[in-house]
Each structure stands twice: as C-alpha cells, then as structure tokens.
C-alpha positions in Angstrom: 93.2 16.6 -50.2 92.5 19.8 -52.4 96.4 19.7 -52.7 96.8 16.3 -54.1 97.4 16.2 -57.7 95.7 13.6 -60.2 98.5 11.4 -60.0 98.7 11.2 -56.4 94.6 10.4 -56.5 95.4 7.9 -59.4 98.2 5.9 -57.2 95.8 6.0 -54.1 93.6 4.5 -56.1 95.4 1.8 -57.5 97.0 0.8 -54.3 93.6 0.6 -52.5 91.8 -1.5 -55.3 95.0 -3.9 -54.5 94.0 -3.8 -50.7 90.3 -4.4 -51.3 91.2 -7.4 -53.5 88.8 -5.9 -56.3 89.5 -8.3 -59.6 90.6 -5.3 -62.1 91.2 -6.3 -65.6 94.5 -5.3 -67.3 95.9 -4.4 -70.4 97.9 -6.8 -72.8 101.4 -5.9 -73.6 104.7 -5.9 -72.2 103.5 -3.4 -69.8 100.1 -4.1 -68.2 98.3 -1.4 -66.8 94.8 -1.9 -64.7 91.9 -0.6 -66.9 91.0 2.6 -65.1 89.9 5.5 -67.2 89.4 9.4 -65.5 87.5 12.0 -66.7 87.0 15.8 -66.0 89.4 15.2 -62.9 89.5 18.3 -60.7 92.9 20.6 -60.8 95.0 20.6 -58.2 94.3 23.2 -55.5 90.6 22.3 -55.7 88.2 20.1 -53.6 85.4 17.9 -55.0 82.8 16.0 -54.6 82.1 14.8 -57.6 85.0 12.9 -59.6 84.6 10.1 -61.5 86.1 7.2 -62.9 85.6 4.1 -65.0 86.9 0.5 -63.8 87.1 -2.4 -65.8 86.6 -5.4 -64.3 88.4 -9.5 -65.0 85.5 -11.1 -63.1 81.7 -10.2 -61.9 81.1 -8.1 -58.6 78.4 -7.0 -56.9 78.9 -3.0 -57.7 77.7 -2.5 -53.5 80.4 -5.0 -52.1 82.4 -3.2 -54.8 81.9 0.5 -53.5 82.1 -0.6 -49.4 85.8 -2.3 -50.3 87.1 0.2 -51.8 85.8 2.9 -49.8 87.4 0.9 -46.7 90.6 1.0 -48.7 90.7 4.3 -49.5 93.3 6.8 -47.4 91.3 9.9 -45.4 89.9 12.2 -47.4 89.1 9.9 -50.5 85.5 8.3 -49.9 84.0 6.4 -52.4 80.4 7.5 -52.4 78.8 5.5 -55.5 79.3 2.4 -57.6 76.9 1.3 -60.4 77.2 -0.8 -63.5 78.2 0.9 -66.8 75.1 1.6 -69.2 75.8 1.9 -73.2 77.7 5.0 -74.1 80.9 6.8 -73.1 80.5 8.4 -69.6 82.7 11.0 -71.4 79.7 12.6 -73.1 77.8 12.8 -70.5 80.2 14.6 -68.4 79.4 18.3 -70.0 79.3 21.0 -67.5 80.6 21.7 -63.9 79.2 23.1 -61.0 81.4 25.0 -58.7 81.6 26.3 -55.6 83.9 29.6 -55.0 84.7 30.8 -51.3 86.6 34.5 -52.0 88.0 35.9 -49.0 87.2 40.2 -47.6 84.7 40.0 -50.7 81.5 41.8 -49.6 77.7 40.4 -50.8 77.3 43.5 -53.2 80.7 43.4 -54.6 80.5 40.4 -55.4 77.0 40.1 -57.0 78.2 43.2 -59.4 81.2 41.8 -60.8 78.9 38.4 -61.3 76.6 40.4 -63.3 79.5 43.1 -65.3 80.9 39.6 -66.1 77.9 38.1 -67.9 77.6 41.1 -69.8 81.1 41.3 -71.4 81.1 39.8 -74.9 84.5 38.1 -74.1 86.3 37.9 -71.2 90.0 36.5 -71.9 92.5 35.5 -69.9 96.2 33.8 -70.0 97.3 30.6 -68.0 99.9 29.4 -68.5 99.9 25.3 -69.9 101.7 22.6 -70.7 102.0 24.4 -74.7 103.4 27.5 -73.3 101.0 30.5 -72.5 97.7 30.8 -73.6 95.0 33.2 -74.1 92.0 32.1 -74.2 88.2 33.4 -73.5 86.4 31.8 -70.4 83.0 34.0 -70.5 81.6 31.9 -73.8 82.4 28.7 -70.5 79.9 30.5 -68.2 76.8 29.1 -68.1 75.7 30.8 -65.1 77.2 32.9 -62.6 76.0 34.4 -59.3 76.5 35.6 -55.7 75.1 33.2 -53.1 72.7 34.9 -50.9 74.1 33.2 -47.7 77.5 34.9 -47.5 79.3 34.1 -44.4 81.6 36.2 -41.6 84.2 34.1 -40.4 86.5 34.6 -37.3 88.5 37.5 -39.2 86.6 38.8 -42.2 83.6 38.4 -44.6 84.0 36.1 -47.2 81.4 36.0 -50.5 80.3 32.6 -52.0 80.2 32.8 -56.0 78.1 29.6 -57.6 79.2 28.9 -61.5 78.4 26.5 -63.6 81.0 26.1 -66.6 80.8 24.1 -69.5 83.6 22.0 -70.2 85.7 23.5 -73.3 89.4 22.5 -75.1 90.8 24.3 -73.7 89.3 23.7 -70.0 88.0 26.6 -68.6 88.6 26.6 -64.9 87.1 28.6 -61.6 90.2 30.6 -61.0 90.3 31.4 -64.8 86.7 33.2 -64.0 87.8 34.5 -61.1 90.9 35.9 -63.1 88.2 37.3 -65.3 86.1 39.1 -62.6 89.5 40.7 -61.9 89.9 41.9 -65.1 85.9 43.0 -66.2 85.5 44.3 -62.1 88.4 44.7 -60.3 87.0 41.8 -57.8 90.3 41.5 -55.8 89.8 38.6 -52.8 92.3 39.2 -49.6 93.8 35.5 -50.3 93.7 32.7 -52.4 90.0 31.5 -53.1 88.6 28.1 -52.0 87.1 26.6 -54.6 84.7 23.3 -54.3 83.5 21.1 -57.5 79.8 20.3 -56.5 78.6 18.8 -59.5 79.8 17.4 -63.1 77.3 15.8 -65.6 74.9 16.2 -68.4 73.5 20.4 -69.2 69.9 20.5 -68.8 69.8 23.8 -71.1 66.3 24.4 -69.9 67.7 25.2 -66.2 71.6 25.5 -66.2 71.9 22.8 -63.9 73.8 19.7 -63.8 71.7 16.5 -64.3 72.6 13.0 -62.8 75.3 11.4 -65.0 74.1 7.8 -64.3 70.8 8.4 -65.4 71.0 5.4 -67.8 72.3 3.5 -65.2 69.7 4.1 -63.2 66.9 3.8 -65.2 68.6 0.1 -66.3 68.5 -0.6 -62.7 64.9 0.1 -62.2 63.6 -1.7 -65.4 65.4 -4.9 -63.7 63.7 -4.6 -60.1 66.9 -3.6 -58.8 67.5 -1.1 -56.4 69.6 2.2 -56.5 73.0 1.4 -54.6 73.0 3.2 -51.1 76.5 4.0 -49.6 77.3 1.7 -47.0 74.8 -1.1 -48.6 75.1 -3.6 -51.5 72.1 -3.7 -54.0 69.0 -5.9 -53.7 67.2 -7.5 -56.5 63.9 -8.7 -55.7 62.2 -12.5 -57.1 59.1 -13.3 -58.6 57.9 -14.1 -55.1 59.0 -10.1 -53.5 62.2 -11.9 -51.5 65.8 -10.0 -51.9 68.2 -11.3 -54.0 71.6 -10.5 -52.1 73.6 -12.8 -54.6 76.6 -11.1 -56.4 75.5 -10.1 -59.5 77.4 -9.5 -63.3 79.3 -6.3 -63.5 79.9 -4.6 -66.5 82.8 -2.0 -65.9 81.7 -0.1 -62.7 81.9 4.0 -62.4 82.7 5.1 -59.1 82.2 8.8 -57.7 85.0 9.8 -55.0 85.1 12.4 -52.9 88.3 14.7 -52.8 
C-alpha cells in the first residue's frame, strides 16, 4: 500500500463507502461529488498510520457501526482504525506537525546520530524537488522540529539498517522525510545503500512544550465524555449510558464523522 497514490486511496474509499451502504451526503450541481474532505495525505512511496479524513453524512449513524462497515469494506491494507463525530473547528488546524518514522538501509547507529545532530545545527538546510510548478528550492531545516537516531537500530538478514525519528511541521511548501533525508546528504554525506522506508506515525496538534504530536480529536473526545459516552473502540460501536447506569446501544446523531485509516 506505501505505493498507492492519493487517488487510488480516494477511489478505494469511495467504492467501499458504496459497499458498506454508509448514507454520504453529496454535493449539488450538475456534477455531484460525495462530501469527503482529505488532509495532510501521505506521498506516495510512504506508509502510514495515521491519515485522515472528513465524511459528511445525508442521515445519522452511529460513528461505531460507521467505522466496523467501512473497515469490512475496505481492500487489504486499508483498515479503518477510528470514527468519531466532528467537534467545532476545522480538523485542518489541528493537523500541524508529523511524526515520522525513517528505516535507512547499511546506515550505522553513530553515523546516523551525527548527521541528526550536524543537521540541527545548520542555519538552513535547502534542498530542490521537483513539483507540480517546476523545481523548487526550498529550506526543510526551519520544518524540523526534532530529529534523532533511535537507540534500537536493527541488523537484518543482509546489513544494518538505522532508524531516524522526525517530527516536521507541516509548511507551504510541504516539507517531506525524503526532503530531510536529501538534507542529511547534503549537511553529512549520510548516503543509505537503497531507498529509505519511511512510516508516518503520527499527525496532529504541536505540543511545543515536548515536540510531540498530541491527539487530533481531543475535542471530540472531551465532547464524548461530557455526554457519558464512551471512547469508540475498533471493532465496537459506542455506548451511552441512562440515568439508571444501563447502555444505550441505539444509533445515535452524527455530525460529519473523521475517520483514521491505516495505509
């Protein structure tokens, strides 16, 4: 699935939500579209596990009946981990920083760990990719929120391979993982054997105090608890408890739902 671009993800999607018989609104016009709206989606060559989207929907679901649809919809490789009524606010906004997860091939523990660290030193650190404008240079170090060697570096079957953790903010233009790892080639000489494997762990609000990625549905969550409702569970629907302590298992109203797949 790393190779699957956001268009084939987008079609998946739309093809399963048709499977699992989930009402989606649509747009007026000559030309209806289902109201689905992506943010921050992962480039192509890249695994996940943390993409999101917002889904409008025509009529109310329950957002657990919702999420176990869907997910049994969904082709291999695509798992839909979380559904939960929208809050107030754009999930846009919340959706600041990402955490990534950078596999780099015949790199050794030290070598990597110095070119982290000559890297976060530099001033600027720019590189050219080419987009859909033409080429463009652009500096990725101001991006870098943090940036170090993980301690448990692995030795596969054929050579050592060094794990680099980053968390990078999200920038116009976007500032990607193989953009830093361009830039550790140019500040260090960091040279991996083949191409790196690179993993999105995380995407949400910046705790500045830390550096680390907060929870995203925070405000959904905290809605959810001020109702005596509990958090969804994958695999499970949501329970609302009565006056008297007895589960509610009725579908309840749905605002538009934000789902978290897996890629």
């Amino acid at each position: 699935m790393r190779f699957a671009s956001h268009r084939d993800i987008a079609r998946a999607l739309e093809r399963a939500l048709r499977r699992a018989g989930v009402p989606v609104a649509f747009s007026a016009g000559f030309t209806p579209h289902p109201k689905i709206s992506y943010t921050g989606a992962a480039p192509t060559g890249v695994g996940s596990e943390a993409e999101y989207f917002e889904l409008t929907l025509a009529e109310p679901c329950d957002p657990g009946q919702v999420r176990v649809r869907l997910d049994d919809a969904m082709p291999d490789g695509l798992d839909v981990t979380e559904v939960v009524e929208a809050a107030a606010g754009g999930l846009a906004d919340r959706l600041e920083a990402s955490e990534w997860k950078v596999e780099l091939p015949g790199v050794g523990p030290d070598d990597a760990a110095a070119a982290a660290a000559a890297f976060l030193a530099a001033e600027t650190v720019e590189v050219e990719r080419l987009t859909k404008k033409g080429r463009r240079r652009f500096d990725t170090r101001s991006a870098v929120v943090r940036l170090e060697a993980d301690e448990r570096t692995m030795t596969g079957q054929e050579a050592t391979y060094a794990i680099l953790r980053m968390v990078v903010r999200h920038t116009t233009p976007a500032v990607r993982p193989d953009d830093v790892v361009t830039g550790l080639r140019q500040v260090a000489g960091l040279a991996p054997l083949s191409s790196p494997v690179m993993t999105r762990l995380a995407q949400g609000p910046l705790d500045e105090a830390s550096d680390a990625i907060a929870d995203p549905f925070a405000a959904e969550n905290a809605a959810a608890r001020d109702t005596g409702q509990e958090r969804a569970v994958p695999g499970s629907g949501t329970a609302q408890a009565d006056a008297n302590g007895r589960a509610d298992t009725e579908p309840r109203p749905s605002a538009p739902t934000r789902s978290a797949p897996d890629v």
